[in-house]
C-alpha positions in Angstrom: 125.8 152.8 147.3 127.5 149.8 146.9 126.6 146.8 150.1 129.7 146.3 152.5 130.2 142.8 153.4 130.2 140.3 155.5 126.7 138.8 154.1 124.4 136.4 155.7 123.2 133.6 153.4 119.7 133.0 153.8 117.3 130.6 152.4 113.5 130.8 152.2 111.8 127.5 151.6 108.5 127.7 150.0 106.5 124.2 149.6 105.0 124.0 146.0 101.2 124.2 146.0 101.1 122.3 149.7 97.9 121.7 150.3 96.4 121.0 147.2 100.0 119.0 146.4 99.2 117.1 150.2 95.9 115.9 148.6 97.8 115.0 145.5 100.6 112.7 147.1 97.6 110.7 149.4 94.8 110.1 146.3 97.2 109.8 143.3 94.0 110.2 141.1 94.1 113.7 141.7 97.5 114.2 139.9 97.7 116.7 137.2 94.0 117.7 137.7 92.3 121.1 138.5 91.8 120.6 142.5 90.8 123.2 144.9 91.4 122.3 148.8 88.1 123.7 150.8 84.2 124.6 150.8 82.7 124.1 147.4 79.3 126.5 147.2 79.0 130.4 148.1 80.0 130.4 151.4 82.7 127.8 151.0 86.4 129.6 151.1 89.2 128.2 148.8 92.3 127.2 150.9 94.6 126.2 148.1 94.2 125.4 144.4 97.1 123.3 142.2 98.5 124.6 139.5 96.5 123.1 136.6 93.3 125.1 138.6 95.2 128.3 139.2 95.5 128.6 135.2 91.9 128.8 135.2 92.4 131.7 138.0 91.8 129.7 140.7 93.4 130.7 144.0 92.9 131.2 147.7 90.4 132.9 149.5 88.2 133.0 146.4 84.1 131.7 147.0 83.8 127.8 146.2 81.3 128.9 143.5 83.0 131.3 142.0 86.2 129.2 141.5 83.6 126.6 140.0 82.6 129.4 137.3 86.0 130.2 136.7 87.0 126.2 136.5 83.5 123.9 135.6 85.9 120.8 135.7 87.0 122.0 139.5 87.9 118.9 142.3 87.3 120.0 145.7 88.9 118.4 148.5 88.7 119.0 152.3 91.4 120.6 154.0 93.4 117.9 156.5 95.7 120.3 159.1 96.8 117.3 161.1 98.1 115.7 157.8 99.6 118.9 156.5 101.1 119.2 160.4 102.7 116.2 160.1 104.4 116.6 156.8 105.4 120.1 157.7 107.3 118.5 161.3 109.1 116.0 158.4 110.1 119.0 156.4 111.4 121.0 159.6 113.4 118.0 160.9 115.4 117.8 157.7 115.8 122.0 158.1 117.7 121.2 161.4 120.2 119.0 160.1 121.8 122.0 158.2 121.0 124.7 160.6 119.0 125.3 163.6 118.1 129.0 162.7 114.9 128.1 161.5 112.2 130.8 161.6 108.8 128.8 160.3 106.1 131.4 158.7 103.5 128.8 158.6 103.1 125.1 157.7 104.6 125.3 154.5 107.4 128.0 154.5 110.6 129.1 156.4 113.6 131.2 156.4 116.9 129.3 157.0 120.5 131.2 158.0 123.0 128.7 156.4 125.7 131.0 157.3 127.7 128.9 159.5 125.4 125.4 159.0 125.7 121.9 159.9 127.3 120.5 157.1 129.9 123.1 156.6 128.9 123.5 153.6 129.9 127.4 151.9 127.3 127.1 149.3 124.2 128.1 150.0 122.8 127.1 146.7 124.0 123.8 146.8 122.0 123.2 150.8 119.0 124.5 149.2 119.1 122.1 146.3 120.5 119.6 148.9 117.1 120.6 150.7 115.0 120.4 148.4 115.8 117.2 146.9 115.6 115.7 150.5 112.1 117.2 150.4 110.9 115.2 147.7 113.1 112.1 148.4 111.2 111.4 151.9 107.8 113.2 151.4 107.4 112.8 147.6 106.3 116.5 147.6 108.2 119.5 145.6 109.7 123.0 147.2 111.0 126.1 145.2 113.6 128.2 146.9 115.3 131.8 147.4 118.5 133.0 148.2 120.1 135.5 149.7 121.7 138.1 151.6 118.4 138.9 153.5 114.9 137.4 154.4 113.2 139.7 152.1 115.0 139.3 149.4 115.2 135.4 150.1 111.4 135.7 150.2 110.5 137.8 146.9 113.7 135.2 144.9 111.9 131.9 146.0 108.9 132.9 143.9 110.5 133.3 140.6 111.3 129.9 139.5 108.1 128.1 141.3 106.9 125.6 141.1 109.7 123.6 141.6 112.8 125.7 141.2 115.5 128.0 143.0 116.7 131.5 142.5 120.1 132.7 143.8 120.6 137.1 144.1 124.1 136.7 144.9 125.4 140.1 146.8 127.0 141.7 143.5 123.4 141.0 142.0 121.4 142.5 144.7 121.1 146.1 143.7 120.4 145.6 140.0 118.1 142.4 141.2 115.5 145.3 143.0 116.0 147.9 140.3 114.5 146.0 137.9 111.8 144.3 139.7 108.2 145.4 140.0 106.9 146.5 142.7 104.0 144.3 142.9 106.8 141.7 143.5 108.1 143.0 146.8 107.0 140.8 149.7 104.2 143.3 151.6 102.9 145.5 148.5 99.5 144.5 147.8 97.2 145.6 145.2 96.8 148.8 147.4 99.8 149.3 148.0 100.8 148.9 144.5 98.1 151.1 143.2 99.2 153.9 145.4 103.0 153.8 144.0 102.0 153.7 140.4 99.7 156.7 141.1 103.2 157.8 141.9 105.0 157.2 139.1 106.5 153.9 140.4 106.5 150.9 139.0 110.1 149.0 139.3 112.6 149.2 142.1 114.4 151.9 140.5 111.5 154.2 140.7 110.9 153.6 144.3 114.8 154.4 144.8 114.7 157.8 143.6 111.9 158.5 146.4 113.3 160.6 149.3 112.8 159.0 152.6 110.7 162.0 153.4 108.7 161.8 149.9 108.3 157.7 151.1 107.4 158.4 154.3 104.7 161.0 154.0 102.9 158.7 151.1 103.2 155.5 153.7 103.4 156.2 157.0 106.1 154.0 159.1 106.5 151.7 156.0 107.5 154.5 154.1 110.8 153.7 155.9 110.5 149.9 155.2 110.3 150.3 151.6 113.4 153.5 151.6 115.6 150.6 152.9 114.7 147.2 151.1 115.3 148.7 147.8 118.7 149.8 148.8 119.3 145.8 149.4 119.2 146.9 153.9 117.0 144.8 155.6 118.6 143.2 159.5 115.5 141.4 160.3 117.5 137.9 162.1 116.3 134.3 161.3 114.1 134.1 164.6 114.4 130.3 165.7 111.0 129.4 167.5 111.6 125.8 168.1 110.2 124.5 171.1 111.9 121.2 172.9 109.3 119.1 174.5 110.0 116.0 173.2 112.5 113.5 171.7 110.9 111.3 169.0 111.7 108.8 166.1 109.5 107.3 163.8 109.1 105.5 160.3 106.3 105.4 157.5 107.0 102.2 155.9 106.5 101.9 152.0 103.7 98.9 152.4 101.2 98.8 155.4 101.6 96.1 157.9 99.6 94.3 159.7 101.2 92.0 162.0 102.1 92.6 165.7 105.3 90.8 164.9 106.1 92.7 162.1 105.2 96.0 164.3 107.7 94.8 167.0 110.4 94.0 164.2 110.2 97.8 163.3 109.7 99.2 166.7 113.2 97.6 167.9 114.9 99.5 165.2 113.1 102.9 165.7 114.1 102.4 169.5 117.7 102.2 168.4 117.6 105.3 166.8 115.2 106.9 169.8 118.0 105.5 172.5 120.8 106.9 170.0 119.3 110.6 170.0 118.8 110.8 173.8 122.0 109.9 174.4 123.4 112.6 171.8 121.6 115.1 173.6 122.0 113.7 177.1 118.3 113.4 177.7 116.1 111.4 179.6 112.0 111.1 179.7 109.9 109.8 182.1 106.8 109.0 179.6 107.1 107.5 176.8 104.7 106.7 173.9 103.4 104.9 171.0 102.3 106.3 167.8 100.1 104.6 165.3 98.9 105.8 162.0 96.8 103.6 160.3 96.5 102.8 156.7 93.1 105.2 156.5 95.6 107.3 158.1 93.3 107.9 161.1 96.3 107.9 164.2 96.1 107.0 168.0 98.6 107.0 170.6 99.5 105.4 173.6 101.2 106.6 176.5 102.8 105.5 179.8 104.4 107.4 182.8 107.1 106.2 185.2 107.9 107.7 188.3 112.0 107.4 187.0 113.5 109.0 184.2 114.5 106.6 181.2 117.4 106.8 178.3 118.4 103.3 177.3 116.4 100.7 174.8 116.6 98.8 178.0 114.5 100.0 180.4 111.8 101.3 178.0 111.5 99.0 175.3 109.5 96.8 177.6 107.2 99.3 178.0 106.7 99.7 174.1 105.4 96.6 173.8 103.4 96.8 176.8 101.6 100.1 174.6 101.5 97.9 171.3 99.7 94.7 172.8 97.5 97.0 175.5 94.8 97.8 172.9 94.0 95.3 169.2 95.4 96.7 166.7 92.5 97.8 164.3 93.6 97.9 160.7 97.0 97.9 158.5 99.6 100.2 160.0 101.2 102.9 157.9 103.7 104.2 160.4 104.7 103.9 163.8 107.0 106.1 165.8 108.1 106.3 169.4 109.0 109.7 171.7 109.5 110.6 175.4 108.1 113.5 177.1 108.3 114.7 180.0 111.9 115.3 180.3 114.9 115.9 182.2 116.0 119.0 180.6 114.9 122.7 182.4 114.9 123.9 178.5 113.2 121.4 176.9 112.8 122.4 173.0 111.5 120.2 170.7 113.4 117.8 168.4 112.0 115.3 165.5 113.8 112.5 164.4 112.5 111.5 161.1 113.5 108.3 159.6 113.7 108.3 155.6 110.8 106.6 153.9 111.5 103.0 153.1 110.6 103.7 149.6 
């Protein structure tokens, strides 16, 4: 059976190593060595190990001290979510500008249909290298990538060339692509699962194809169906989008922290251009506004104010940005600053990121 066009093209996005590599990009010390994100003892859980500690078999949800058996040299590191949030809001922003079906599976992975995109682009291949590069260009962190006709097999081809690489099944490739691969490779067959289908006499895609539906079905339930279609290359799962509008927001991480007020301003004016400039393109208007601050020990505050009128232009809020800045001392050097508005005009309001390219 051969698969009948048209295709989608979908992407999954798959962040290299996130945590461990988060750690990594904020302590450059850490680079290249064996580092486990989470509890170090018995009843510490690992989160996330890099690569140099996953050679030593190092990997998630293993006991602290048994990941320090496997690796004596071990780092451990505590897990930061509101860091790994706001890296993970960058890395979404620069999804939107190709496509806004965007289906986020957690922090550090999404699905992305780039069948009609943004850019106009044709080539999938070429937006995900576009992507990835972008990734690394303005959070300094790496991303591997699939592609494909579907999620699933967008999801099972983004793991082949990690870290730091893409894999394209184009739709002539697809059928041979899931003949030949294991089983233990298909997204949702764990070692269970997998156990089950070898005690079966299945081992590659090819075996599992030659399974009746009924054979499948009776062995695994429901998914007995699941797995009768995804060899075949049939899987219509859509690219959910889940974004939520709630705010409109700008904001800059500068490539050396400042500390003067007037210096702050400076930088605040031209974030405010680009704020004014996105509420205008999507003719929205906020009635509180506020300041965010993330210092250089990358502790954060913010600062907000409400008026009883809606605002759009540099104008009428800008005053009230400085009003935020010079309402409290500023404690330490500043690492970035950002500005959005809330509470908005808009009966559907979704959430949009503007994220200004690091000054590096």
């Amino acid at each position: 059976m051969e698969l009948q066009p048209p295709f989608r093209k979908i992407i999954h996005v798959d962040m290299d190593a996130f945590y461990a590599s988060v750690a990594e990009l904020d302590n450059p010390e850490l680079r290249g060595k064996a580092i486990a994100v989470g509890g170090e003892g018995r009843r510490g859980v690992i989160s996330a190990a890099s690569y140099e500690a996953r050679k030593f078999g190092v990997k998630s949800a293993m006991s602290g001290t048994l990941a320090k058996q496997k690796c004596p040299h071990l780092i451990f590191v505590n897990t930061d979510f509101a860091r790994y949030k706001e890296i993970s809001l960058q890395v979404r922003e620069i999804f939107y500008e190709y496509t806004d079906l965007v289906e986020p599976l957690s922090l550090d992975e999404a699905y992305l249909d780039v069948t009609e995109n943004k850019k106009g682009n044709p080539s999938a291949n070429t937006i995900a290298r576009e992507i990835r590069d972008r990734i690394f260009e303005e959070t300094g962190l790496r991303a591997s990538a699939g592609i494909s006709i579907n999620k699933f097999i967008a999801k099972v081809a983004s793991d082949i060339n990690k870290p730091n690489g893409q894999k394209t099944v184009h739709p002539d490739e697809v059928i041979q692509f899931l003949e030949e691969l294991p089983v233990n490779k298909f997204y949702g067959v764990g070692k269970v699962t997998a156990a089950k289908m070898y005690n079966l006499g299945i081992f590659v895609g090819n075996d599992l194809k030659k399974k009746s539906l009924e054979e499948l079905v009776k062995s695994f339930g429901k998914s007995g169906a699941h797995y009768y279609n995804i060899v075949r290359g049939i899987h219509n799962s859509a690219v959910k989008p889940n974004r939520i509008r709630k705010s409109v927001a700008a904001e800059r991480t500068f490539s050396e922290n400042i500390s003067s007020e007037i210096f702050m301003i400076e930088r605040l004016d031209k974030i405010a251009d680009e704020l004014e400039k996105r509420m205008k393109k999507s003719d929205t208007k906020g009635k509180t506004i506020t300041l965010k601050i993330k210092y250089s020990d990358f502790t954060q505050q913010t600062r907000s104010k409400t008026k009883d009128y809606f605002m759009q232009a540099k104008e009428e809020f800008f005053p009230v940005v400085k009003e935020l800045l010079f309402q409290d001392e500023i404690t330490n050097s500043v690492r970035l600053l950002g500005l959005s508005f809330g509470n908005l005009n808009t009966e559907n309001k979704e959430l949009v990121w503007v994220q200004l390219k690091f000054e590096f």
